[in-house]
C-alpha positions in Angstrom: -76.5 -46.0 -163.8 -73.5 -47.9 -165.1 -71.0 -45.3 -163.5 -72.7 -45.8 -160.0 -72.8 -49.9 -160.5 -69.3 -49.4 -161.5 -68.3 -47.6 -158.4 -70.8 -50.0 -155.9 -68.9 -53.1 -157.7 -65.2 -51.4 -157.0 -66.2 -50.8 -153.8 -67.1 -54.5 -152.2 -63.8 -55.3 -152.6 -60.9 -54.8 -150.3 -59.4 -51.6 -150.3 -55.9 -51.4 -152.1 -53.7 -50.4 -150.2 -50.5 -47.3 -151.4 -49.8 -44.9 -154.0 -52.1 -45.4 -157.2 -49.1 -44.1 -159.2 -47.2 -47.4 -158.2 -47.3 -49.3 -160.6 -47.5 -52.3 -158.2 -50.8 -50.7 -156.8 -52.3 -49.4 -160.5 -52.6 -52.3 -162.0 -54.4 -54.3 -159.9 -56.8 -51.3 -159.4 -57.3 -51.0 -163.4 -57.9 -54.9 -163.2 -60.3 -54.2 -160.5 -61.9 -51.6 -162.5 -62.4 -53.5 -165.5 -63.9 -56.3 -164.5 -66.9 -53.8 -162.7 -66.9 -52.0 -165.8 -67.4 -55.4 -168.0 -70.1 -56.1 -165.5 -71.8 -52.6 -165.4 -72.2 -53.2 -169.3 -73.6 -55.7 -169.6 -76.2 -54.9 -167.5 -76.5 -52.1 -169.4 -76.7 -53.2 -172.4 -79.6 -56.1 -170.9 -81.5 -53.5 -168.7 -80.9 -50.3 -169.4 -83.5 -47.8 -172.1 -86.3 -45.0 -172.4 -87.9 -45.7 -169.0 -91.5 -44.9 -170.7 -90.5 -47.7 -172.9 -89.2 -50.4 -170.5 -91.9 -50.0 -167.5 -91.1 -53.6 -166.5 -87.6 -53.9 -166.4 -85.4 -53.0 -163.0 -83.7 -50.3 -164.2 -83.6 -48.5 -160.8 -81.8 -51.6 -159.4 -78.9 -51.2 -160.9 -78.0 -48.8 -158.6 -79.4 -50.8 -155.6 -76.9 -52.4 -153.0 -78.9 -55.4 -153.3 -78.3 -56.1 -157.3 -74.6 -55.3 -156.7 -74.0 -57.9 -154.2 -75.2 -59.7 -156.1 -73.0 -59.3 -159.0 -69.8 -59.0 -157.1 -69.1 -63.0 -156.6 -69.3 -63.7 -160.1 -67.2 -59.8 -161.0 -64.3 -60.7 -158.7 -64.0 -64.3 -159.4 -60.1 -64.9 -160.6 -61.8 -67.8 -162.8 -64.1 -65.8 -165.1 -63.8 -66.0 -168.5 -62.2 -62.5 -169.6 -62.4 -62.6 -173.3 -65.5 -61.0 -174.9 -66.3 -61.0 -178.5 -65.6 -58.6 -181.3 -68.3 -55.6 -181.5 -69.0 -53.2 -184.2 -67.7 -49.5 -184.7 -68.6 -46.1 -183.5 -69.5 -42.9 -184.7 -66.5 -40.3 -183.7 -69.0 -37.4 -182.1 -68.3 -34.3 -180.4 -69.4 -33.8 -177.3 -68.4 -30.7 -174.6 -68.2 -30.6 -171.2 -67.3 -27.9 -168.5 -66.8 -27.5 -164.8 -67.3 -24.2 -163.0 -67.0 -23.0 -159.0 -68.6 -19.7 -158.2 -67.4 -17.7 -155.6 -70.1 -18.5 -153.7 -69.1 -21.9 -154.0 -72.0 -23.0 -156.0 -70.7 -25.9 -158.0 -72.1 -26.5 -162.2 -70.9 -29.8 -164.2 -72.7 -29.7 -167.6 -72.0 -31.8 -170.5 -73.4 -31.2 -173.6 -73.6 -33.0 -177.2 -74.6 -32.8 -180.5 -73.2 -36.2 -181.1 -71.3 -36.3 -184.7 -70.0 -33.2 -186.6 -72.6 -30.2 -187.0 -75.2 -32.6 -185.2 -78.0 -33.2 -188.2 -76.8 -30.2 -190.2 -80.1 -28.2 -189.4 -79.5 -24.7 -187.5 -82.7 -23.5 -185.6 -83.6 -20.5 -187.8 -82.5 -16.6 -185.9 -81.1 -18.7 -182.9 -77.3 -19.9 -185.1 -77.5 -23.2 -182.8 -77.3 -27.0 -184.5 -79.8 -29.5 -184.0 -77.9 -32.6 -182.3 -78.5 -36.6 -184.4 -78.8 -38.4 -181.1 -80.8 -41.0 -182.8 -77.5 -42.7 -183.4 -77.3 -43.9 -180.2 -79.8 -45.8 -180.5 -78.8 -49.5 -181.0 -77.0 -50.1 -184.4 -78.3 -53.9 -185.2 -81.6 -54.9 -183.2 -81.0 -57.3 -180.4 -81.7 -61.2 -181.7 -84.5 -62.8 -179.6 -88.4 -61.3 -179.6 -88.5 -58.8 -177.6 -86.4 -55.6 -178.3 -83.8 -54.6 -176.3 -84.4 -51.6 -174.1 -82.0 -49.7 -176.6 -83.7 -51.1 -180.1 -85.4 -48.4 -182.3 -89.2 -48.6 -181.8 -91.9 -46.5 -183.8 -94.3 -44.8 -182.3 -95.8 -42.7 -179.4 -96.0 -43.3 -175.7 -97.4 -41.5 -172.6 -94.1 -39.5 -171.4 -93.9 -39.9 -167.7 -90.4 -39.6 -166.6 -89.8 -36.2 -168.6 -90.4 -33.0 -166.9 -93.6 -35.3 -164.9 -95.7 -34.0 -167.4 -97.7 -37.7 -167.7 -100.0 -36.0 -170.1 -98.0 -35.6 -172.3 -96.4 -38.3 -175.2 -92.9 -38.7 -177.4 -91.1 -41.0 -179.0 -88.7 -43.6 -177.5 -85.4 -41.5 -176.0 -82.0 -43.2 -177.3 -79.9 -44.4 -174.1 -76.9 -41.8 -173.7 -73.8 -42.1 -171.6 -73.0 -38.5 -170.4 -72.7 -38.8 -166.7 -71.8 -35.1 -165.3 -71.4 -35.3 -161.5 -71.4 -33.1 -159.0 -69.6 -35.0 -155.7 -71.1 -33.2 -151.9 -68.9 -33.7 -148.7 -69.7 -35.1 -145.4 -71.4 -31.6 -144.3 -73.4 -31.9 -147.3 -71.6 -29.0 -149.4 -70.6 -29.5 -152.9 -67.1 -30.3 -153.1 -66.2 -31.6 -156.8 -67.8 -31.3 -159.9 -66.4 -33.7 -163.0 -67.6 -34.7 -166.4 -66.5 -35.6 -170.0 -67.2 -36.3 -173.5 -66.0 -39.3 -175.3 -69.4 -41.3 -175.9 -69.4 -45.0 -173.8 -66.5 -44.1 -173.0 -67.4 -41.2 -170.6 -68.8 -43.6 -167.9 -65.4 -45.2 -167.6 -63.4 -41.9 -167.6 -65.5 -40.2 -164.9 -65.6 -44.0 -162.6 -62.0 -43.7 -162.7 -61.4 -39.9 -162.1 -63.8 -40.2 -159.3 -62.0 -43.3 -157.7 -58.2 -41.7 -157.9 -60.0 -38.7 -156.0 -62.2 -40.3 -153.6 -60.8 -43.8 -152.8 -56.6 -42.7 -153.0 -56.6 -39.5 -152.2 -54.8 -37.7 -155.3 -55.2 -34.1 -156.5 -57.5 -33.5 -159.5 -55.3 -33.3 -162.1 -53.0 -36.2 -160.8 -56.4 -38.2 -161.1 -57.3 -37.2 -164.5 -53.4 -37.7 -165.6 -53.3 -41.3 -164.6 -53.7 -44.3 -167.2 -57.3 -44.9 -167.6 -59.0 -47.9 -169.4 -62.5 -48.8 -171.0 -63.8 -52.3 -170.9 -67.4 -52.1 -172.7 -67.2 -55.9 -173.1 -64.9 -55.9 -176.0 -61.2 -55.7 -176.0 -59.6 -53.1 -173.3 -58.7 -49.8 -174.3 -56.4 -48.3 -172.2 -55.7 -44.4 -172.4 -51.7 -44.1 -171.1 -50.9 -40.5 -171.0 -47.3 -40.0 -170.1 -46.7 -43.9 -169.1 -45.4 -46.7 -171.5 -48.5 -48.1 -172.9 -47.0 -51.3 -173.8 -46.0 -52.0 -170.0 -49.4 -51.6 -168.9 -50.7 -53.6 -172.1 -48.9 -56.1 -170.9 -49.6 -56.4 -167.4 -52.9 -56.6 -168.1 -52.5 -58.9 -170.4 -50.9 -61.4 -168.5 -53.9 -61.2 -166.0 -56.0 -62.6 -168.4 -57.7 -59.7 -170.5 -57.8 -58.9 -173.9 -56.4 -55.6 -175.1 -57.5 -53.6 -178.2 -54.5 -52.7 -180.4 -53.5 -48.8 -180.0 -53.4 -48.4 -183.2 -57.2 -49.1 -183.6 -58.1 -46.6 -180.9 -60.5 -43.7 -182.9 -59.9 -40.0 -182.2 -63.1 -40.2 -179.0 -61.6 -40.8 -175.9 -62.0 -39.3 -172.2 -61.6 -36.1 -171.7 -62.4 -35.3 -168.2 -62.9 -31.8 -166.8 -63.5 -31.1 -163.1 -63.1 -28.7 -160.5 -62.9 -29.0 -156.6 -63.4 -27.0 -153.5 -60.8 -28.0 -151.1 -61.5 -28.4 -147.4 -59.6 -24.6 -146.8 -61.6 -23.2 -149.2 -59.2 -22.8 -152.3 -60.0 -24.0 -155.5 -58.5 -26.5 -157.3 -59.1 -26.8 -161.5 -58.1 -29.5 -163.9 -58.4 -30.7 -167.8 -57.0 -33.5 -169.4 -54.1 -33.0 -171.2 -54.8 -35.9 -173.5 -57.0 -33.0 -175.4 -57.4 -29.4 -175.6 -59.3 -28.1 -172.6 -58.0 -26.5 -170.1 -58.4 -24.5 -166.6 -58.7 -21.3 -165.0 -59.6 -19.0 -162.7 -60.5 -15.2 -162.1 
């Protein structure tokens, strides 16, 4: 939900115009980009939990070109208040994704996580396969006020209706998670582009911002994923620089107004976006972020 608010924010705004590896033209797109992330957040953070458990709230709307019009005024508006207050720590995890094209040209983007190292250290006996600790992401601190937040821990059981619509059956509350594989269909309706990443919250920015270098200007895949990135979860910015000066960009941002988290505070989790495209004469075009390990083939 917050990549697609994300994207519907970016989009009610004039398009920008030139080469997104001008610097003139990148950073007022990562501005742009920030301030729909900061928004898509924070309506995350307010809205967004186990469905079974929030049955009232508009989850669903998020996504809706309604609530985004909504949001955009107060977004966009060169006045806003950009600063944002300090929030805990993280868990580093470990998370995988991968891309694959068929020959077919059936598309797969699967991410997959056992969130921190060796998950909860219990292996499913004759299968060799660790049991992930998602719990984690469940809220750290409970949210002050009465009523929980749609992310708090609750106890107990509940009719499970948005699970495998099985309505007979019950579970516990699900912790909110941020993987967002996509899989991105042409104007014919044929997939075209599959993407994903680990990197916890910060997945939903690293996808937005593939997607948009793709989509909106027009670059290959891996001139997408190679471009500076940033993350704005309503705390400082981080901004991911890969082959650029980082200090430049720091400070351009900076002088527009935002808040940007030291580099040497950034953890070892960042995006680390993996996608592959079908290109409109068929060929096939593969791409991993060389801020990391992955990589790309084809046989």
């Amino acid at each position: 939900l917050a990549r697609i608010e994300i994207l519907g924010l970016y989009a009610t705004q004039p398009r920008l115009e030139g080469d997104l590896r001008d610097p003139a033209v990148l950073i007022p797109h990562l501005d742009r980009l920030a301030r729909a992330s900061r928004t898509a957040f924070a309506d995350r953070d307010t809205w967004v939990g186990d469905p079974d458990w929030n049955l009232a709230l508009p989850m669903d709307s998020l996504a809706s070109a309604e609530w985004i019009a909504a949001r955009a005024p107060a977004t966009f508006d060169p006045a806003a208040d950009l600063t944002v207050p300090a929030a805990p720590g993280e868990l580093v995890g470990h998370t995988t994704h991968f891309s694959i094209v068929g020959a077919d040209g059936s598309l797969l983007a699967c991410t997959s996580t056992i969130e921190t190292t060796f998950g909860s250290a219990e292996v499913v006996p004759g299968w060799g396969f660790f049991l992930n600790n998602e719990l984690t992401d469940f809220n750290w601190m409970p949210a002050p006020g009465e009523r929980p937040a749609p992310n708090d821990v609750q106890q107990g059981r509940m009719m499970r209706e948005t699970s495998l619509k099985q309505p007979a059956g019950q579970g516990g509350k699900r912790p909110r998670s941020s993987m967002c594989p996509v899989i991105v269909y042409d104007a014919k309706g044929r997939p075209a582009l599959a993407l994903g990443s680990p990197g916890g919250a910060r997945i939903i920015g690293t996808v937005a911002g593939v997607l948009l270098g793709v989509l909106e200007f027009g670059l290959p895949l891996q001139e997408a994923i190679d471009l500076p990135r940033l993350h704005c979860r309503n705390r400082p910015l981080e901004i991911e620089t890969f082959g650029w000066d980082w200090q430049a960009v720091a400070d351009s941002l900076a002088a527009r107004g935002w808040p940007i988290a030291p580099l040497a505070e950034w953890p070892l989790l960042q995006g680390d976006a993996h996608g592959v495209r079908i290109l409109p004469d068929g060929r096939r075009e593969g791409a991993a972020d060389p801020r990391h390990d992955g990589g790309a083939a084809g046989w």
